[in-house]
C-alpha positions as CSV (number, residue, x, y, z in Angstrom):
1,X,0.0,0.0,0.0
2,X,2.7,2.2,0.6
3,X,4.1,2.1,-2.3
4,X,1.3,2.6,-4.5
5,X,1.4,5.5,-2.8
6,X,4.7,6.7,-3.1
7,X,3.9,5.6,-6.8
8,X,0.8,7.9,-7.0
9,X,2.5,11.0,-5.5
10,X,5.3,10.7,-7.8
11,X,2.5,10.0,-10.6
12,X,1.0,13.6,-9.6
13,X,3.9,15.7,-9.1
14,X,5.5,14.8,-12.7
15,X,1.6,15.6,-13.7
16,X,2.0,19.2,-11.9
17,X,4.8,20.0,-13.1
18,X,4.5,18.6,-16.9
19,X,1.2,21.0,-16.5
20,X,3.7,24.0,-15.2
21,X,6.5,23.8,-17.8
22,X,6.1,24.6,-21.5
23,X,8.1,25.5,-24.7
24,X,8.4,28.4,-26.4
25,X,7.7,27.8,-30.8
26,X,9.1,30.0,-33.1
27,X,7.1,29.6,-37.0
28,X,8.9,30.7,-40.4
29,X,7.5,32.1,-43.3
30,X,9.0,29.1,-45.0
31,X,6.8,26.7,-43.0
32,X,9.6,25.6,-40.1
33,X,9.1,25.5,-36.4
34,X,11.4,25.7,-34.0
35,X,10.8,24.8,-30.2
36,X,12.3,24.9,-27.5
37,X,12.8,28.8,-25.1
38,X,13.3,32.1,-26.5
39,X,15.9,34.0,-24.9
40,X,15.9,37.0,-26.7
41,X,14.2,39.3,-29.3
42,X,16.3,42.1,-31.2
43,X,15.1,44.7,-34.6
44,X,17.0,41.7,-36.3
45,X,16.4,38.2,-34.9
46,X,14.9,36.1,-32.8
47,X,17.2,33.9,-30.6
48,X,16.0,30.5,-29.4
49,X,17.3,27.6,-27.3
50,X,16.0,24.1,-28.6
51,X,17.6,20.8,-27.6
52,X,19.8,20.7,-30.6
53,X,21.7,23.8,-29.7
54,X,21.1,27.5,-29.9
55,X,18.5,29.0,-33.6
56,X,19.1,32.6,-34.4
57,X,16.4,33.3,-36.8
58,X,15.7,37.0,-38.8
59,X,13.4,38.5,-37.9
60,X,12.2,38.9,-41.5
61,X,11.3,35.8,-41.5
62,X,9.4,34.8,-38.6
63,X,5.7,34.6,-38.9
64,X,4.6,33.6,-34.9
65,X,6.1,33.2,-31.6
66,X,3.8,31.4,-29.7
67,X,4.2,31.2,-26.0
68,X,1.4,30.0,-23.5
69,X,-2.6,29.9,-23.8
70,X,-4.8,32.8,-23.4
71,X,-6.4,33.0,-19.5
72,X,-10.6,32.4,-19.2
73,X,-11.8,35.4,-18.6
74,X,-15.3,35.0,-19.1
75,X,-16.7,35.9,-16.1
76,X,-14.4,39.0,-15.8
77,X,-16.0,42.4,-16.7
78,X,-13.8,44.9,-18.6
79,X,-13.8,48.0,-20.9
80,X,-12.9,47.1,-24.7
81,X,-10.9,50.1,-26.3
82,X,-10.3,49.6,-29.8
83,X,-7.5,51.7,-31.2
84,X,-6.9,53.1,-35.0
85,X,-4.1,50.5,-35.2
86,X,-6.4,47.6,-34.3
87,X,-4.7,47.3,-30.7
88,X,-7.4,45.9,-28.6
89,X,-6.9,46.4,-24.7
90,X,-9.1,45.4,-22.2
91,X,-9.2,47.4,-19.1
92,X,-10.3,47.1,-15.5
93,X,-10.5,51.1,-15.4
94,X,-10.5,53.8,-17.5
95,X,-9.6,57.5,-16.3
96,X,-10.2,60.6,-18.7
97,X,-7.4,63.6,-17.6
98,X,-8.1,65.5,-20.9
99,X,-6.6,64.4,-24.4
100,X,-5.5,61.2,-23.5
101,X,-6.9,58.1,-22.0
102,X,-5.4,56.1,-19.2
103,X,-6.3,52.5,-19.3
104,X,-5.5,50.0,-16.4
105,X,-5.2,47.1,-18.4
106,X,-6.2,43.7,-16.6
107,X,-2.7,42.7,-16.9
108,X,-2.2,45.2,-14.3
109,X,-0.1,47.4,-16.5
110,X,-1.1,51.3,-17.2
111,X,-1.0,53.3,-20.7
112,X,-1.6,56.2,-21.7
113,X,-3.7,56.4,-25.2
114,X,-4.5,60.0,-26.9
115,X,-7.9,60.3,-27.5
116,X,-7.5,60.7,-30.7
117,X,-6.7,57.2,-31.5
118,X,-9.4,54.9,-30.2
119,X,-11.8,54.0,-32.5
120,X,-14.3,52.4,-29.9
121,X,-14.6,52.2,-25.9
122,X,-16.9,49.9,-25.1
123,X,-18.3,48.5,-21.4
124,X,-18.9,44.9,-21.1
125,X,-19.0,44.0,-25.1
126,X,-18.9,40.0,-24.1
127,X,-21.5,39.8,-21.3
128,X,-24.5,37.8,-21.7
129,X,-26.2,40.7,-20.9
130,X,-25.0,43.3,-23.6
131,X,-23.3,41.2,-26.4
132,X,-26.4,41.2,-28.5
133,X,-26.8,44.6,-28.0
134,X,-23.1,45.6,-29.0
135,X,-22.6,43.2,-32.4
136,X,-26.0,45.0,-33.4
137,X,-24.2,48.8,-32.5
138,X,-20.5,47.7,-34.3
139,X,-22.6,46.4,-37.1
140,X,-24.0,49.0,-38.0
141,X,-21.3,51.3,-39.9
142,X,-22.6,55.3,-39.3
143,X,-20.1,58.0,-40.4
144,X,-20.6,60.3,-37.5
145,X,-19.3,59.7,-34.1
146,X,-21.8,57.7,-31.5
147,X,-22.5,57.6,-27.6
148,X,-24.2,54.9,-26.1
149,X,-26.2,54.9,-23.3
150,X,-28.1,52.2,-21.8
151,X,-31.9,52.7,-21.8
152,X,-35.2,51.4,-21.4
153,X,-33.5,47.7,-21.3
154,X,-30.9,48.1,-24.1
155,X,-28.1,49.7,-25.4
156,X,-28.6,52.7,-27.5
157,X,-26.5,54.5,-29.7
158,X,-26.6,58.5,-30.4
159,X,-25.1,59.9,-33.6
160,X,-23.6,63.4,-33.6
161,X,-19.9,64.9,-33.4
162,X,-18.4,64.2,-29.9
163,X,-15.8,67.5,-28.9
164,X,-13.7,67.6,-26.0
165,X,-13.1,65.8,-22.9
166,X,-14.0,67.8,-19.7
167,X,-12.0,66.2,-17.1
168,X,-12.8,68.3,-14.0
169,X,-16.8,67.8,-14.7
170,X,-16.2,64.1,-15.9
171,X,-18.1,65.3,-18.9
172,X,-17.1,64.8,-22.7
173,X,-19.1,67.5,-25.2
174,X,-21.2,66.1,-27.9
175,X,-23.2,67.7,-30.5
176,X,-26.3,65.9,-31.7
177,X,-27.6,65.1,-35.4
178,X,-29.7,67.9,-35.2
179,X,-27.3,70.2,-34.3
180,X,-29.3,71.7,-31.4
181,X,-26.4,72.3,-29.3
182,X,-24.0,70.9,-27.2
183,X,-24.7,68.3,-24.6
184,X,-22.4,67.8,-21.9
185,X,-22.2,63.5,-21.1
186,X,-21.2,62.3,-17.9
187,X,-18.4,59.8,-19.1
188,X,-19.7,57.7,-16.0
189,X,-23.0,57.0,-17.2
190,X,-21.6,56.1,-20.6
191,X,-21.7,52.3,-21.9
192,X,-19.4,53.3,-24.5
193,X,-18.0,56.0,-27.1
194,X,-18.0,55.4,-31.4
195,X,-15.9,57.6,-33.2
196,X,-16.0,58.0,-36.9
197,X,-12.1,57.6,-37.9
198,X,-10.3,58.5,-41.6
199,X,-7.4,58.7,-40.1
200,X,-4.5,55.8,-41.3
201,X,-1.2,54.8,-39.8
202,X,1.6,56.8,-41.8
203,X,4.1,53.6,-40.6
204,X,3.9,50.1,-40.9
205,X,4.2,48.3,-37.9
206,X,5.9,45.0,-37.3
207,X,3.9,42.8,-34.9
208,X,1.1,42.2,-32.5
209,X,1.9,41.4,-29.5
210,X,-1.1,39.7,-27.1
211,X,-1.0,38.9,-23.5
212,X,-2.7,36.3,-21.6
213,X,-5.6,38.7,-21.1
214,X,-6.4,39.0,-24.2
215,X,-4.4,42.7,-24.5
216,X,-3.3,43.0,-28.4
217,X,-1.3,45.9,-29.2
218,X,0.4,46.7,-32.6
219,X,4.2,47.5,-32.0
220,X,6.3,49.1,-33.9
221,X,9.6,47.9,-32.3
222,X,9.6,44.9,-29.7
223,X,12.7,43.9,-27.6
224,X,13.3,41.1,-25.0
225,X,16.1,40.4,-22.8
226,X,15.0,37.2,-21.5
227,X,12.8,38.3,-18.4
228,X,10.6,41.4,-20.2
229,X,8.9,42.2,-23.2
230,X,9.7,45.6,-24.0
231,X,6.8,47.5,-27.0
232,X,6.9,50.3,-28.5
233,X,3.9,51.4,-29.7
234,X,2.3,52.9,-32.6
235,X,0.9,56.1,-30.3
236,X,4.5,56.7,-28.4
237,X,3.9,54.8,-25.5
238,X,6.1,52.3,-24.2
239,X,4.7,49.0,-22.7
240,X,6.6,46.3,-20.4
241,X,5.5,42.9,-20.0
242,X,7.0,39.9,-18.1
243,X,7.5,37.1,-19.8
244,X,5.1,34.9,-18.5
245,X,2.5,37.5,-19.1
246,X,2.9,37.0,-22.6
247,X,0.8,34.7,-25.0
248,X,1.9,35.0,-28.7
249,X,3.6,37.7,-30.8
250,X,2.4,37.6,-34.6
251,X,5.0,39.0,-37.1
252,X,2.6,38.9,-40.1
253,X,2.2,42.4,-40.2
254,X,2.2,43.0,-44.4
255,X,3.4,39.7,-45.1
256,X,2.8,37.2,-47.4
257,X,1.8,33.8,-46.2
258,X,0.7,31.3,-48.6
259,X,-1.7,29.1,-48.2
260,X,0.1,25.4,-48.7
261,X,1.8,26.8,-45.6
262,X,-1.8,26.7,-43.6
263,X,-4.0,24.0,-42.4
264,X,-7.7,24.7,-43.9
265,X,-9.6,24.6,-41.5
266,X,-12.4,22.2,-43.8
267,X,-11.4,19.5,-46.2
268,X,-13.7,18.2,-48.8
269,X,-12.9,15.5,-51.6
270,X,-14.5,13.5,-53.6
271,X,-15.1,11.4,-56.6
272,X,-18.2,10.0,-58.6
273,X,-16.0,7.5,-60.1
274,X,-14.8,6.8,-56.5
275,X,-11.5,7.3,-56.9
276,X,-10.7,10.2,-54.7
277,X,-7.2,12.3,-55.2
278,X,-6.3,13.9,-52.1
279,X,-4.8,17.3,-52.9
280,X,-1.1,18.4,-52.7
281,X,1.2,21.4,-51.3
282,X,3.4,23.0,-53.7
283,X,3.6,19.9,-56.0
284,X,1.7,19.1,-59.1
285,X,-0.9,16.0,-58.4
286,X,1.9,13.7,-59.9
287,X,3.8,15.2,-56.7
288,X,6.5,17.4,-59.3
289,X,7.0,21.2,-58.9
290,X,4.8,23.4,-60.0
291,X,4.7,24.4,-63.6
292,X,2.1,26.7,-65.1
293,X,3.9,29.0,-68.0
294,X,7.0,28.7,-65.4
295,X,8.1,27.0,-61.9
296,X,6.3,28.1,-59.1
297,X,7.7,26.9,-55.9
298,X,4.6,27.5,-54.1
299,X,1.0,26.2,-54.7
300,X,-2.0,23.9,-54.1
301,X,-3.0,21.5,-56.7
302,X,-6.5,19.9,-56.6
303,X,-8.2,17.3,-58.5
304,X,-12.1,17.8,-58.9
305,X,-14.1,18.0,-56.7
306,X,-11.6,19.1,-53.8
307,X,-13.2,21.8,-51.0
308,X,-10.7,23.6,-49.4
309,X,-11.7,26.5,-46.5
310,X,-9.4,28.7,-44.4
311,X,-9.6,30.4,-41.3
312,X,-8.9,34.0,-42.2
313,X,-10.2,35.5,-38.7
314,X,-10.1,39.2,-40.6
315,X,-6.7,39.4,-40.1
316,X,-5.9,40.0,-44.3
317,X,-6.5,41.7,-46.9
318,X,-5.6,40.3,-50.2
319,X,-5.9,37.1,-51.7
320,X,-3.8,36.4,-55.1
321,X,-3.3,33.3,-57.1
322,X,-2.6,32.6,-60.5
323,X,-4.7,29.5,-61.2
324,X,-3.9,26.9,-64.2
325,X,-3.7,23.2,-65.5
326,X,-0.6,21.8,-65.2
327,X,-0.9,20.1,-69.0
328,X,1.6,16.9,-67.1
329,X,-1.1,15.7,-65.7
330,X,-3.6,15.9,-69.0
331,X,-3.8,18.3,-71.4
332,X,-7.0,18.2,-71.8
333,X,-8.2,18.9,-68.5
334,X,-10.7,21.6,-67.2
335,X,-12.1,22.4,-64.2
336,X,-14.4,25.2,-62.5
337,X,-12.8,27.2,-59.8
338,X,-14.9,29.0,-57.6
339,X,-13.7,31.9,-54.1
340,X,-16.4,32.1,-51.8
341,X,-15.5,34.6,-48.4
342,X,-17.8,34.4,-45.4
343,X,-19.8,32.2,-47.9
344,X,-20.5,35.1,-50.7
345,X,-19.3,34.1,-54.3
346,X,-16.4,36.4,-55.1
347,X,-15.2,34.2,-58.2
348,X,-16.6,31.5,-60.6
349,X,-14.5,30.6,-63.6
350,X,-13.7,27.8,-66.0
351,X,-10.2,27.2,-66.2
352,X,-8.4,25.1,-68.8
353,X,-4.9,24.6,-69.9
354,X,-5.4,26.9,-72.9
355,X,-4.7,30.1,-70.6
356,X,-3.5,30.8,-67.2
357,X,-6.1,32.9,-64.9
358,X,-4.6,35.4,-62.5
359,X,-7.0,36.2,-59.0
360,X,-6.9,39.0,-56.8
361,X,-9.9,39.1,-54.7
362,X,-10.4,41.8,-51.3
363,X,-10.3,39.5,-48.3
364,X,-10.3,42.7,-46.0
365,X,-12.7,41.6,-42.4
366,X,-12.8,37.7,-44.0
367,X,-13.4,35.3,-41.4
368,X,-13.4,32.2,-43.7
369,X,-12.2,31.7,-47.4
370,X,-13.3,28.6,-49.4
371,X,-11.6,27.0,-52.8
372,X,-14.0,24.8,-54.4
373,X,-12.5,22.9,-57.7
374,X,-14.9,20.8,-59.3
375,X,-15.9,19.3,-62.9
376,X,-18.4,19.5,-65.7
377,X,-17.7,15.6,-66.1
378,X,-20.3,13.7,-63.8
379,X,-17.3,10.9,-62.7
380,X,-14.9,13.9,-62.0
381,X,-12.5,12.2,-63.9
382,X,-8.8,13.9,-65.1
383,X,-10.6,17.5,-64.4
384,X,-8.0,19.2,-62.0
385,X,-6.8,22.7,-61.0
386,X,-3.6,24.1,-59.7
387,X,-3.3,27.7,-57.9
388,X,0.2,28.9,-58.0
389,X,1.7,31.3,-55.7
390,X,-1.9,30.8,-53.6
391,X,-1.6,33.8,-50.7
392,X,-3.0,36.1,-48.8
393,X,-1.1,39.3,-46.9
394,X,-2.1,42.0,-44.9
């Protein structure tokens, strides 16, 4: 008996602290992964330790560093502040000393945000309670600036021109649509503030950087030393993490990533003649490079009918191809290609190894983008497809 329970204990405590540990993964733009603990971040590379020895990778070309899981915060309330970068902080208190907004995030740290970069501020957006009543206000796009109140059982939104910030009444000015005048909000009695925004980022920035909260902030210059995460922001403010605080930096900021370098999300093949031909990555069907005029090194080949749907999650903007039949693999072939985003139909063509067709559809707010191939030939038979250079950037 005792030693079952010795055996047990031990059983639990390598449990515990398996649970505890984890390993740091750095992803490439060419499709490699690299694991092991990061022990530094520079304007130039990324430095990791793995078990086979010490990986200094450019920066250039690292797509994702991925570090621990996001916390549940479900049942935590918080203000959303949505910035014109697309930084999303989520704040346990928000403060209003004039021009600039001072956010406590949940993390615990403290920023300071001028006013005139945050697109939203919005109380509680994920409660069961509001939720409904916020996707319905975001959804609606209004070019004027919005306050919303919370009245007669729902959320409400006023349209006008919101002025200044008066931080001694605890008061922000706003003008109605009618122009009447001026109307002096109490900024505590506020569910939220929508300003209309043309403004755009005169820099590009290089990554996103989210914490375990939740926190995303676009940076335009992240350093760290081994023990802090040190971002520089794209309104001037400096932010410091610790490193376990951290859950993922994302370096596809205006980058291409192509698609055979993705996992869809969705697979569908088939065959009426039964004979199913799974697809290929950046490889003909007969699994040689990719030819269509000349060698392409990336691409997705499918034979008809093949269904192939990507998790986008808004975060491009483009998606180009050049889409062909690679005459190796029957010269005769045909097949219809058809792009559907968020289920619209952006593109539906017959392509055949007479001509090549080049694609460039908007992806911009895309949450899923589908490839369908498929054939006019009721058995699906020789009818395939290949999309060369298949990507999508931001």
């Amino acid at each position: 008996m005792h030693l079952c329970r010795t055996t047990l204990a031990a059983v639990a405590v390598a449990l515990l602290c398996r649970a505890a540990t984890h390993a740091d993964e750095v992803k490439t733009l060419a499709g490699k992964s690299f694991t092991g603990t990061v022990t530094s971040v520079s304007s130039t590379e990324v430095e990791i330790k793995t078990d086979k020895g010490v990986e200094k990778i450019a920066l250039a070309q690292v797509l994702a560093l991925n570090v621990r899981p996001l916390r549940d915060i479900t049942n935590q309330k918080f203000t959303e502040v949505k910035l014109l970068d697309e930084s999303v902080l989520r704040a346990s208190k928000v403060a209003y000393p004039g021009k600039d907004v001072q956010l406590t995030l949940l993390s615990g740290e403290t920023v300071q945000v001028p006013l005139s970069a945050i697109v939203t501020i919005a109380r509680d957006p994920h409660s069961a309670e509001l939720k409904e009543g916020w996707d319905k206000i975001f959804k609606r796009k209004v070019r004027r600036d919005r306050v919303v109140i919370f009245r007669n059982g729902e959320l409400q939104a006023l349209e006008g021109t919101a002025g200044d910030v008066l931080p001694k009444e605890g008061k922000i000015q706003f003008k109605d649509i009618d122009q009447v005048g001026n109307v002096d909000f109490p900024l505590a009695n506020l569910h939220g503030i929508i300003f209309y925004r043309t403004d755009v980022l005169q820099e590009q920035p290089i990554c996103r950087v989210v914490d375990t909260f939740g926190n995303d902030v676009t940076a335009m210059k992240v350093a760290f030393d081994g023990k802090e995460y040190t971002l520089t922001t794209t309104f001037g403010s400096k932010l410091a993490f610790k490193a376990d605080a951290i859950s993922n930096l994302d370096f596809n900021m205006g980058k291409l990533t192509y698609l055979s370098d993705m996992e869809p999300a969705k697979v569908v093949e088939r065959s009426g003649a039964g004979l199913v031909t799974k697809y290929r990555k950046d490889t003909n069907l007969d699994g040689e490079p990719i030819i269509l005029e000349k060698a392409h090194p990336k691409g997705l080949s499918m034979h008809a009918h093949t269904e192939l749907e990507y998790n986008l999650a808004g975060r491009y903007k483009e998606f180009k191809a050049l889409a062909g039949v690679d005459i190796r693999c029957g010269a005769e072939s045909q097949a219809r290609l058809r792009v559907y985003c968020d289920g619209k139909l952006e593109l539906d063509k017959t392509v055949s190894a007479k001509s090549t067709l080049p694609i460039g559809i908007s992806v911009r707010d895309v949450q899923a983008l589908k490839v369908v191939v498929s054939s006019g030939n009721f058995l699906d038979l020789h009818d395939h497809l290949t999309l060369a250079d298949a990507r999508v950037s931001q």
